[in-house]
GUFI-545128 format. One record per residue: y, x, z of N, C-alpha, C in turn. Coordinates in steps of 0.2 Angstrom, whole numbers, plus 5000, padded with zeros to 4 digits. Layout:
# GUFI-545128
YXZYXZYXZ ...
This chain:
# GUFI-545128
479350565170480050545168480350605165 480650585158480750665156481650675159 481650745159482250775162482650815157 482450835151482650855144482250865137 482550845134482150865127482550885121 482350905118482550945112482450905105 482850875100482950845096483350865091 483250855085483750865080483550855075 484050875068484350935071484850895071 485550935077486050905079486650965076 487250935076487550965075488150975079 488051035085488551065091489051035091 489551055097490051015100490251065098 490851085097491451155097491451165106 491251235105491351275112492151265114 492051225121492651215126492351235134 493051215137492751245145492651185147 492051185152491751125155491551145161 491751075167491951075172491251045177 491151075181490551045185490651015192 490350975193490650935200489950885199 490150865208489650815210489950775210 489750695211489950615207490350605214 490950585215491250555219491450505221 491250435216491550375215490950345210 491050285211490450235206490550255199 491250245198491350255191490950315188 490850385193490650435190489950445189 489550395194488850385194488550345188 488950275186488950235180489150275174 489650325175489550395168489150425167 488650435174488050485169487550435171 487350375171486850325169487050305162 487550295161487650295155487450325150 487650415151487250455148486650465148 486250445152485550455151485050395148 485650325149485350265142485250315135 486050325134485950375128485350415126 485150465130484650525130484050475130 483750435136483250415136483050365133 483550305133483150245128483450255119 483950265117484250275112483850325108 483750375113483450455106482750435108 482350445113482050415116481450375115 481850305115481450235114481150235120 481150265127481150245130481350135135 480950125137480750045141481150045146 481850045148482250045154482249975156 482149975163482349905168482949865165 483449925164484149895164484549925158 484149925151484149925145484749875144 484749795148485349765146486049765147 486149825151486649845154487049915150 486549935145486849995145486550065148 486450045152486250125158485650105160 485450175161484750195165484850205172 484750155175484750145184484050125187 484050165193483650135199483750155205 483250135210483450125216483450205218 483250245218483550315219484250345218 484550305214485250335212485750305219 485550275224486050265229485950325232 485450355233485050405238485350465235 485550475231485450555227486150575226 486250655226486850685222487050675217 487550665212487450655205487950725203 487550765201487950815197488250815189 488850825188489150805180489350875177 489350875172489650915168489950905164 490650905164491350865160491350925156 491750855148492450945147492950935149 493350995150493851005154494450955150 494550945143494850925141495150865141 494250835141494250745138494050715147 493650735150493450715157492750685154 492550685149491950645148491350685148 490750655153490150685154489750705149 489650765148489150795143488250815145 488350795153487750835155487750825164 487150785164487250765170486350775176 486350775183485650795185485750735192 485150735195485350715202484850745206 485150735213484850775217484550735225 484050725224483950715230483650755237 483950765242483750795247483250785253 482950835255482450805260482750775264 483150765266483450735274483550645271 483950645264483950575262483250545259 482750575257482350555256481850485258 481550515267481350465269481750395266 482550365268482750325266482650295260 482550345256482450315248481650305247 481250295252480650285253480050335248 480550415246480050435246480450495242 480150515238480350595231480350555226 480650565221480350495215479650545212 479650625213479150645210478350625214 478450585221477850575221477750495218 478150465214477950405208477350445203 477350505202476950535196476350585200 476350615206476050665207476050645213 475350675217475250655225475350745227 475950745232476250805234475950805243 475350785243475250805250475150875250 475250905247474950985248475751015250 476350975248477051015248477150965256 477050945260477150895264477550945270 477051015271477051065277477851135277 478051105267478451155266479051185272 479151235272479551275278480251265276 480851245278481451215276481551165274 482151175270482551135266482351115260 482251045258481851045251482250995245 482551015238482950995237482450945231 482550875228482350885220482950865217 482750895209483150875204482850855199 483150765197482750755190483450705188 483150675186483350625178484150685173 483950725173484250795169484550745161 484850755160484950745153485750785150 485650805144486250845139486350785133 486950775132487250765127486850795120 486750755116486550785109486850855107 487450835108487850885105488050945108 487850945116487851005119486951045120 486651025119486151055119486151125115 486451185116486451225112486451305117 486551265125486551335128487051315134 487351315134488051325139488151275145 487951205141488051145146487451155150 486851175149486351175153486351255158 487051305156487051345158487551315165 487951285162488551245166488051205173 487651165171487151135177487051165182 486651215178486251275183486751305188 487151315185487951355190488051315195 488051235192488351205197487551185203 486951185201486351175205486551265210 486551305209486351355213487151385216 487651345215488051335220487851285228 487651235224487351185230486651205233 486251225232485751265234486351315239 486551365237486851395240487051385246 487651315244488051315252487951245256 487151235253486951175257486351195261 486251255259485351335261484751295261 484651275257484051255253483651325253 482751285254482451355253481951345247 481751275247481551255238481851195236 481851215229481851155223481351135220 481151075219480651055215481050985211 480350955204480250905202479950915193 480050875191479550855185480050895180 479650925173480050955168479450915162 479850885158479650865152479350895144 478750875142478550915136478450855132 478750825127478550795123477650815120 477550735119476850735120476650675118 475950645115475750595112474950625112 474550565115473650585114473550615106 473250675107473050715103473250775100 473950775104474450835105474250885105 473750925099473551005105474051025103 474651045100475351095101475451105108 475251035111475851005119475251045125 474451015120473751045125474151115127 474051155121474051215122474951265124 475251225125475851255130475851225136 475351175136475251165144474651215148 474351225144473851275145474151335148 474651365142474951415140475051455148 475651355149476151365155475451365164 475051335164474451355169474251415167 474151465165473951535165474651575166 475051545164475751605163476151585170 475951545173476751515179476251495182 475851495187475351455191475651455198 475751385203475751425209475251425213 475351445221474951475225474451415225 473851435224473251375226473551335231 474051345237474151285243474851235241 474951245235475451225233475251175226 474651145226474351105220474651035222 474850985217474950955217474350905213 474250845210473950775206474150755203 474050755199474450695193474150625196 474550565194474350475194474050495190 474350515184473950485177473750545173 473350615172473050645171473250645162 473450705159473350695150472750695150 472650675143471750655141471850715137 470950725142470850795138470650785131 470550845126470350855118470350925119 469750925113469450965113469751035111 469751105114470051155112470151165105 470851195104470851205096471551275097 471151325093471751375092472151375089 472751335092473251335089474051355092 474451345088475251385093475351355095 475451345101476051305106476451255103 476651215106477451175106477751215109 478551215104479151255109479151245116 479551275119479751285127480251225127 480151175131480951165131481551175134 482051185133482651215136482551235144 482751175146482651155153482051185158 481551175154481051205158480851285158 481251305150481351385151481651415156 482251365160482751375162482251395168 481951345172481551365178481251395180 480751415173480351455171480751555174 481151535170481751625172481951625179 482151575181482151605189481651595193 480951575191480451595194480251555198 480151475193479751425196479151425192 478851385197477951395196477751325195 477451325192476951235189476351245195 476351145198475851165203475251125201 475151145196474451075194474651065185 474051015185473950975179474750935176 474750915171475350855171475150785171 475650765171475550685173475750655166 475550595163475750565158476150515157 476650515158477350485156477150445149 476950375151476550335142477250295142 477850275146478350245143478950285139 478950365142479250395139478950445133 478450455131478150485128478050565129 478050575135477950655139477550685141 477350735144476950745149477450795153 477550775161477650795166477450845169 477650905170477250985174477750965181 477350985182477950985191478051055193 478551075194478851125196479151135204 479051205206479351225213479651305213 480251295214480351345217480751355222 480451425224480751475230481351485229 481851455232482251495231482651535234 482251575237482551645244481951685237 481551665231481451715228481651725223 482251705219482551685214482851765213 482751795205482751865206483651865206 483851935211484551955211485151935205 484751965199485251965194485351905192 485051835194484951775190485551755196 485451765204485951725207486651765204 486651825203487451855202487751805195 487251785190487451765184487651695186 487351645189487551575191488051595196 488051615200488651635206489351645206 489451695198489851725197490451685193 490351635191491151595188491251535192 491951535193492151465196492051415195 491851375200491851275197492051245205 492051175201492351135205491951075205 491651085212491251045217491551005224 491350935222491950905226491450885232 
């Protein structure tokens, strides 16, 4: 399931202030299902259950936080994530990341275990800010709910034969590996092809983002064939997230309901 991607070329929002908060009403949950019709089936072409409706919905969004990022101006969502926690979990019958990955090996983890996935930005915010705005509002609730990890799936645009996609998935298992007791399985494995020395595909935003505070990839990816991705699954510590990064999310006001 992809959580971001990078498209264009677009042409930016005018920098305004924008408001972070968790979804406190249907209507607010219906606003970023909405947005994420947009991102995923619209740019996408992504296959939604509930393509006839407008919105990208499933049965995890009853289970889950929905975090927004309005502008302050207009109230309209520009950027939206959710969060599912281990306590609600069991009820939702599961992580949705183990739809993609068999996560026996995370079963033992010590704490509080949050995920975050169906991530999506507004075409016209993808430039930096909104997904700086997320993150403020993600390590605020880490913060005051003492989560000790986060995980779930980060998206790399991908099609059989990709070596660009081969070789920054490559990249990303030599450069960001976690602890061998923290592997993970893909369902659906990328099909291999044969080595070829070539550059990488870009990073994308979102997963640079995880990358800087100091999440690790715990395995292969998984092949997302309706959405056109491969899926790396991500974990992070977060009692190991460097100093300067919490001061930098930490440090501006938001409004978390």
């Amino acid at each position: 399931m992809p959580q971001l991607a990078e498209y264009g070329p677009w042409a930016p929002a005018p920098r305004q202030a924008l408001v972070t908060e968790l979804a406190s009403s249907p209507a607010d949950i219906l606003a970023s299902q909405r947005l994420r019709y947009r991102v995923f089936a619209e740019e996408m072409g992504a296959c939604l259950p509930t393509a006839d409706l407008g919105i990208d919905a499933d049965a995890y969004d009853a289970f889950c936080r929905h975090l927004l990022v309005r502008e302050a101006d207009t109230s309209e969502v520009v950027a939206s994530t959710r969060i599912l926690v281990s306590d609600d979990a069991p009820a939702a019958g599961g992580f949705y990341s183990q739809s993609e990955f068999d996560l026996g090996a995370l079963e033992g983890l010590p704490g509080r275990v949050m995920e975050v996935g169906r991530t999506c930005v507004r075409a016209d915010y993808r430039t930096g800010w909104a997904i700086n705005a997320l993150w403020t509002g993600l390590a605020r609730f880490m913060t005051r709910e003492r989560f000790d990890f986060m995980m779930g799936c980060a998206s790399i645009p991908f099609a059989p034969g990709d070596v660009a996609a081969h070789a920054l998935l490559n990249q990303l298992h030599t450069d960001h590996p976690a602890p061998p007791q923290y592997r993970v399985y893909p369902c659906h494995p990328i099909p291999a092809i044969p080595a070829r020395a070539v550059a990488p595909a870009p990073l994308p935003p979102l997963l640079k983002a995880y990358l800087r505070l100091g999440a690790r990839i715990c395995g292969e990816a998984c092949w997302d064939r309706d959405f056109g991705v491969a899926d790396v699954f991500i974990l992070l510590d977060v009692n190991q997230v460097p100093d300067r990064y919490r001061r930098h999310f930490l440090r501006e006001p938001m409004l978390v309901s």
